[in-house]
N, CA, C and O atoms as CSV, one atom per row, in Angstrom:
chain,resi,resn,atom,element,x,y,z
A,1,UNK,N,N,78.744,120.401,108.965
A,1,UNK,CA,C,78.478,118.987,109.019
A,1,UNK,C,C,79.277,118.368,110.152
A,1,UNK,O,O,80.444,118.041,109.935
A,2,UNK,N,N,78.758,118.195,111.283
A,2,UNK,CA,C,79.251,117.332,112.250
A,2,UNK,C,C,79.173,116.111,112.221
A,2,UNK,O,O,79.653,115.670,113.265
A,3,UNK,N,N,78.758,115.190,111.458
A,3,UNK,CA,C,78.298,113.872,111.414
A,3,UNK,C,C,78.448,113.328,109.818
A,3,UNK,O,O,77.950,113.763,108.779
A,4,UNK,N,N,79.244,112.322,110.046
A,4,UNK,CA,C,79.002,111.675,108.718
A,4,UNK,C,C,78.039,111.068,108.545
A,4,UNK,O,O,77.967,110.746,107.359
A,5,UNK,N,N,76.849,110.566,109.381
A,5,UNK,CA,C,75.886,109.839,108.839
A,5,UNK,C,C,75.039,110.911,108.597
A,5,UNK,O,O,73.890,110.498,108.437
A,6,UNK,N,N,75.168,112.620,108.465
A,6,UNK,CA,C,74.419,113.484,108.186
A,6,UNK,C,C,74.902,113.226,106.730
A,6,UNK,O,O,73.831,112.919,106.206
A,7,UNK,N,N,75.859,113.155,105.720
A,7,UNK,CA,C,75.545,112.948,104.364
A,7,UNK,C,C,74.965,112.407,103.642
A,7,UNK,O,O,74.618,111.228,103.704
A,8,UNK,N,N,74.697,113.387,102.597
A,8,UNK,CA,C,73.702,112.376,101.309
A,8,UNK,C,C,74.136,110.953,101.383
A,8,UNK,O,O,75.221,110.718,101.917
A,9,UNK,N,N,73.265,109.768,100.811
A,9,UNK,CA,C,73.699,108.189,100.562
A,9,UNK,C,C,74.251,108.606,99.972
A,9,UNK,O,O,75.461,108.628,100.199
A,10,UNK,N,N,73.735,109.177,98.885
A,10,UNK,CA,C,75.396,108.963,97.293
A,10,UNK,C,C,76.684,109.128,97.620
A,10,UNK,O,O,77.617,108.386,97.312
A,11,UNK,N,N,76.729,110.409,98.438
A,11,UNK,CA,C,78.234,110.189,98.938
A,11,UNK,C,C,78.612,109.370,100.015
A,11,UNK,O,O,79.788,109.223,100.349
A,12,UNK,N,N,77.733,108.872,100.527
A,12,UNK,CA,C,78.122,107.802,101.072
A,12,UNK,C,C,78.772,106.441,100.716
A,12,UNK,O,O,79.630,105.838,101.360
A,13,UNK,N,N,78.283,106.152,99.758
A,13,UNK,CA,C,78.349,104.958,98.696
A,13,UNK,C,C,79.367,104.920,98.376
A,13,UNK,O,O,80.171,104.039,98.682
A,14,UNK,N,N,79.678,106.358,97.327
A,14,UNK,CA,C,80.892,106.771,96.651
A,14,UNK,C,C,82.356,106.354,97.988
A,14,UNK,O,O,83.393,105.706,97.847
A,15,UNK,N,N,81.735,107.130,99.274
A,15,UNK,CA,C,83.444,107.085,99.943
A,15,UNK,C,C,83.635,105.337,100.419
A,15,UNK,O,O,84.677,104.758,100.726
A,16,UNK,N,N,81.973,104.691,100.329
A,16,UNK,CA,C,82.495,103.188,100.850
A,16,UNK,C,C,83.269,102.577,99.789
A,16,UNK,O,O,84.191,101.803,100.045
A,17,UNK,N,N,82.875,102.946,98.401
A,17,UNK,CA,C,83.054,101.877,97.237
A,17,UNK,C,C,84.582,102.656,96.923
A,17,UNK,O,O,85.251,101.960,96.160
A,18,UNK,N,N,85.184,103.759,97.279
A,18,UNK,CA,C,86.637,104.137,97.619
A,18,UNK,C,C,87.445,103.394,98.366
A,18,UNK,O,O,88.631,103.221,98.086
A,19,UNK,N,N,86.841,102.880,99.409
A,19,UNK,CA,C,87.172,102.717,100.753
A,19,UNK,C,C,87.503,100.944,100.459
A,19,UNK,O,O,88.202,100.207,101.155
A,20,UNK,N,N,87.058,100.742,99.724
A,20,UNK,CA,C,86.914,99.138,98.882
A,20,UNK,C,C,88.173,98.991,97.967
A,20,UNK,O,O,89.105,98.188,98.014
A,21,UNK,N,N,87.837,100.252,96.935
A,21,UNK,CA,C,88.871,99.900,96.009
A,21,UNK,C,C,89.986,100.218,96.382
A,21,UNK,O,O,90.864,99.788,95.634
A,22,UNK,N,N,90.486,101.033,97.576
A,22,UNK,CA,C,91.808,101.170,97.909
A,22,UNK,C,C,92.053,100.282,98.917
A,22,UNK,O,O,93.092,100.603,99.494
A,23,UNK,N,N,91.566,99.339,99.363
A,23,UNK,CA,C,91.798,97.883,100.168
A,23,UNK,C,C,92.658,96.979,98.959
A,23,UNK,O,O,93.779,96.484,99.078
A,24,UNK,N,N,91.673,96.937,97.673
A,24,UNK,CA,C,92.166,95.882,97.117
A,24,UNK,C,C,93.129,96.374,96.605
A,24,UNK,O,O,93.951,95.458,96.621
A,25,UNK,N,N,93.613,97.273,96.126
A,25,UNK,CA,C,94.420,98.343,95.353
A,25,UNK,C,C,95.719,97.854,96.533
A,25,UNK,O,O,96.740,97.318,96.103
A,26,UNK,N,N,95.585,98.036,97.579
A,26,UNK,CA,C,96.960,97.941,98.435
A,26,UNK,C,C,96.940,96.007,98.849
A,26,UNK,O,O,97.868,95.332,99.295
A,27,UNK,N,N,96.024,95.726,98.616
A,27,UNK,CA,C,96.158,93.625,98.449
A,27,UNK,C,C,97.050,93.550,97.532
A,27,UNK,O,O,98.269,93.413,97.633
A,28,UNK,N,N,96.369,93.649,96.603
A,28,UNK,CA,C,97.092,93.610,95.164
A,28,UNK,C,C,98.407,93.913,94.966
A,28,UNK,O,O,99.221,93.045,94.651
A,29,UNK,N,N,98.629,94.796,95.085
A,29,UNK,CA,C,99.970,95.395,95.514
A,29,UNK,C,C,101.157,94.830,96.454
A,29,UNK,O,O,102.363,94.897,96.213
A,30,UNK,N,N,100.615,94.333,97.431
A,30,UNK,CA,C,101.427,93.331,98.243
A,30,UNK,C,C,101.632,92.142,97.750
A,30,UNK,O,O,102.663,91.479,97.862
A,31,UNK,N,N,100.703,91.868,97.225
A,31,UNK,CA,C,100.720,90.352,96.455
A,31,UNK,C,C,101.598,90.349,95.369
A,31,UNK,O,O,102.363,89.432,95.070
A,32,UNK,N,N,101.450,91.446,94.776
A,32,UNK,CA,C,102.676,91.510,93.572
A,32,UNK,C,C,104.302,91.909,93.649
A,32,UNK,O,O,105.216,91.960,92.826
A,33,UNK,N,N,104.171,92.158,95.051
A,33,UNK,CA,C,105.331,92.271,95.860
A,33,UNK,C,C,105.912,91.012,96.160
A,33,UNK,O,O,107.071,90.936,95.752
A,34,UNK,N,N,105.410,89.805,96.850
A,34,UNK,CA,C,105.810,88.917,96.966
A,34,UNK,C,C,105.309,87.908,96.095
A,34,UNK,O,O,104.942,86.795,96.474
A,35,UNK,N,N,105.301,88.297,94.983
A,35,UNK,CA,C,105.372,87.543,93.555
A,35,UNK,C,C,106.546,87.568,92.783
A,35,UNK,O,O,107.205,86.618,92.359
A,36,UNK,N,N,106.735,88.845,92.647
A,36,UNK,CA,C,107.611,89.644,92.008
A,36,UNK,C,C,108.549,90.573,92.550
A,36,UNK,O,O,108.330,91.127,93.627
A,37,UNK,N,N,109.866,90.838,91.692
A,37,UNK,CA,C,110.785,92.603,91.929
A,37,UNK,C,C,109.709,93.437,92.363
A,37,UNK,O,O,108.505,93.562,92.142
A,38,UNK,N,N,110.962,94.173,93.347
A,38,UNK,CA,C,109.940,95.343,93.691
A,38,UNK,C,C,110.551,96.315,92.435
A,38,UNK,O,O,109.938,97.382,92.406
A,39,UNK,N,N,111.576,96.217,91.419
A,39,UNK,CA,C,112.076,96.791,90.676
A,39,UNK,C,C,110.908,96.695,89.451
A,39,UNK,O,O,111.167,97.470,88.531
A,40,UNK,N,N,109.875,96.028,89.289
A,40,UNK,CA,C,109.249,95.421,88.263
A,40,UNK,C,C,107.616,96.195,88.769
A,40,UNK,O,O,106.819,96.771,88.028
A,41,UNK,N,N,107.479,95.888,90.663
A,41,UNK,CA,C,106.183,96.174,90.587
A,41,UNK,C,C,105.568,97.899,90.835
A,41,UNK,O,O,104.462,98.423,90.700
A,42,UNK,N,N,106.781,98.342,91.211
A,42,UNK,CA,C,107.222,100.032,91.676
A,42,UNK,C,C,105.978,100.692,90.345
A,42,UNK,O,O,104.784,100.946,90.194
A,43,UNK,N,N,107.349,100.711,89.596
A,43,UNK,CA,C,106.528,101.373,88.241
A,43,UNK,C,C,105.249,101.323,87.929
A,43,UNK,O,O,104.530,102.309,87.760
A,44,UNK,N,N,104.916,100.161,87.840
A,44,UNK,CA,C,103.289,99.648,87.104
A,44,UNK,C,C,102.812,100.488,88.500
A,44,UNK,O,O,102.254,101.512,88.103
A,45,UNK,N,N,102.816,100.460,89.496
A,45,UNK,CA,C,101.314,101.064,90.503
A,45,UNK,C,C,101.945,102.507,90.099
A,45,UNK,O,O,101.042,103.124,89.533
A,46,UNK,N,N,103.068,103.263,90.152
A,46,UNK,CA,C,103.278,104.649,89.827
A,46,UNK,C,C,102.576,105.018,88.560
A,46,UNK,O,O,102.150,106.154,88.353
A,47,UNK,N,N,102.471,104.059,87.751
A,47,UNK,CA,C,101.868,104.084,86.349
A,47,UNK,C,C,100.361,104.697,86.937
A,47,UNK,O,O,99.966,105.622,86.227
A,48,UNK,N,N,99.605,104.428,87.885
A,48,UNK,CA,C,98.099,104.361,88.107
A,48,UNK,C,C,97.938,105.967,88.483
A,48,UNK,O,O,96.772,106.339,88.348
A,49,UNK,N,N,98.587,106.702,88.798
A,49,UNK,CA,C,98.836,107.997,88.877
A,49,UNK,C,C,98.406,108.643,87.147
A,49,UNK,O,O,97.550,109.506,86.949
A,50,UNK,N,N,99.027,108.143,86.339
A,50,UNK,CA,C,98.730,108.724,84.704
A,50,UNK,C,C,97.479,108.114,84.549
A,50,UNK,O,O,96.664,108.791,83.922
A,51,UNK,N,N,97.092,106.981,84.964
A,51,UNK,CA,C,95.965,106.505,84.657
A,51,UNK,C,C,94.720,106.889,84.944
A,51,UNK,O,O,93.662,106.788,84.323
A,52,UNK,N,N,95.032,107.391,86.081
A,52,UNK,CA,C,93.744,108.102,86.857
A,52,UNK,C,C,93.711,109.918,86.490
A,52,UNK,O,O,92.821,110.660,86.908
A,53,UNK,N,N,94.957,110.399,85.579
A,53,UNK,CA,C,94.818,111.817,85.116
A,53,UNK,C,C,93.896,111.722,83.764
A,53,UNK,O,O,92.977,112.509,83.538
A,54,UNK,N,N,94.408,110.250,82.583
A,54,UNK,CA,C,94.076,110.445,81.380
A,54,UNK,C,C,92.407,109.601,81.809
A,54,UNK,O,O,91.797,109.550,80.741
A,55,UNK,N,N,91.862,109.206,82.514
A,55,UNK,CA,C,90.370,108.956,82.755
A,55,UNK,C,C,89.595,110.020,83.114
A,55,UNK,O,O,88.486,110.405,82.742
A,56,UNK,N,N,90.225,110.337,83.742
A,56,UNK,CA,C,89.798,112.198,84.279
A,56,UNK,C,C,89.581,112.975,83.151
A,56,UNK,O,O,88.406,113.282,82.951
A,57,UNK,N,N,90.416,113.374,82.357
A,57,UNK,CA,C,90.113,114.004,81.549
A,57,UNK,C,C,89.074,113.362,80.141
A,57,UNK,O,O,88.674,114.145,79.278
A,58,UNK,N,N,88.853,112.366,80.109
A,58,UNK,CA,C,88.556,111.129,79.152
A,58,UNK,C,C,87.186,110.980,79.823
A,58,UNK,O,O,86.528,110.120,79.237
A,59,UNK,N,N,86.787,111.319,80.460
A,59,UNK,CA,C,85.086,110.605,81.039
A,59,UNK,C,C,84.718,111.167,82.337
A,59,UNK,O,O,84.138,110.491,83.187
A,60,UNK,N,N,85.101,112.605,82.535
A,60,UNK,CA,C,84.775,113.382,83.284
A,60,UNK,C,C,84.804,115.047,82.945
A,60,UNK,O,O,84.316,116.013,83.533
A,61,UNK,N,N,85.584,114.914,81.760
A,61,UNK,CA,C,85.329,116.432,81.447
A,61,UNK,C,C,86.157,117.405,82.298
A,61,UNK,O,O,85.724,118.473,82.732
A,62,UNK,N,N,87.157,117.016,82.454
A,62,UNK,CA,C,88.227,117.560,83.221
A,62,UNK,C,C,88.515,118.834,82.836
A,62,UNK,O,O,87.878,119.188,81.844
A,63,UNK,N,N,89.482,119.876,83.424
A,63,UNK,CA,C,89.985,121.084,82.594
A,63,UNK,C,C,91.470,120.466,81.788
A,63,UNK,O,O,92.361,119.762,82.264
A,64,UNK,N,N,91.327,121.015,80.454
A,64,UNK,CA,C,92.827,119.843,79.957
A,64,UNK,C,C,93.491,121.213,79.692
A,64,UNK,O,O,94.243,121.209,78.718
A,65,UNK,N,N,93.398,122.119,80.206
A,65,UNK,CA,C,94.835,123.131,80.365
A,65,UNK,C,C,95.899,122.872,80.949
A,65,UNK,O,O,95.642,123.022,82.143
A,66,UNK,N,N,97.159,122.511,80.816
A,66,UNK,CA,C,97.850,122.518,81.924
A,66,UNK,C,C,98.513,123.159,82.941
A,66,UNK,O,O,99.351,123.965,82.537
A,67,UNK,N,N,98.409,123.062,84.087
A,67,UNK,CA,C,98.849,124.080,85.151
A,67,UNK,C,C,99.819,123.275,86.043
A,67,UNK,O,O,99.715,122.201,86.636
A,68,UNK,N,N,100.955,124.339,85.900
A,68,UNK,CA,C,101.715,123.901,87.316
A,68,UNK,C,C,101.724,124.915,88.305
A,68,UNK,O,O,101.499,126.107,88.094
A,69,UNK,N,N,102.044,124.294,89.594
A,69,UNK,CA,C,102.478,124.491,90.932
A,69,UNK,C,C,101.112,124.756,91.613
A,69,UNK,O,O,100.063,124.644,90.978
A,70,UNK,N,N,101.143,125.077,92.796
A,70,UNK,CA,C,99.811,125.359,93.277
A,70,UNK,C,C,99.467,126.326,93.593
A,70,UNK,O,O,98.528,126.350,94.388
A,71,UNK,N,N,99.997,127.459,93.174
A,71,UNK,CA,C,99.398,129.096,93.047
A,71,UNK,C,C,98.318,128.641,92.118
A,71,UNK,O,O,97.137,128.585,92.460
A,72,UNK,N,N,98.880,128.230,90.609
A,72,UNK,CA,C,98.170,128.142,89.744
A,72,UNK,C,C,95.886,128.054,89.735
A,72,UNK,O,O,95.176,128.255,88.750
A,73,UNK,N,N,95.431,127.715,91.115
A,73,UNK,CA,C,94.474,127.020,91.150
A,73,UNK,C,C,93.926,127.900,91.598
A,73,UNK,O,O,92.791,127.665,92.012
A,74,UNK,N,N,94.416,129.191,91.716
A,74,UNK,CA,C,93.502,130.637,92.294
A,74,UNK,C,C,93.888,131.781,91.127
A,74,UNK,O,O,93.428,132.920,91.202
């Protein structure tokens, strides 16, 4: 694939509507920066890391084995 406009729409869609939510995702974030502690707003976005594992596994059918390190994935 030399060309991104050679991909399917769907994935197209998918990387714009990414490409969206991590705009507002880093707005947001600034904004709550100069709202608030950065001691207060740190955590809550580190929080979105667990959030996005337990959806994964919750409405995608994830593998819920757990594996560490990254040998593990071969």
């Amino acid at each position: 694939m030399d060309e991104p406009a050679s991909l399917p729409p769907r994935t197209l869609l998918f990387l714009a509507l990414s490409a969206l939510a991590t705009a507002a995702s880093w707005v947001c974030y600034f904004r709550a920066l100069q709202i608030g502690r950065a001691s207060q707003v740190a955590p809550v976005d580190r929080l979105s890391l667990v959030l996005v594992a337990l959806f994964a596994f919750a409405f995608l059918e994830s593998d819920r084995r757990v594996r560490t390190g990254w040998a593990s994935r071969w």
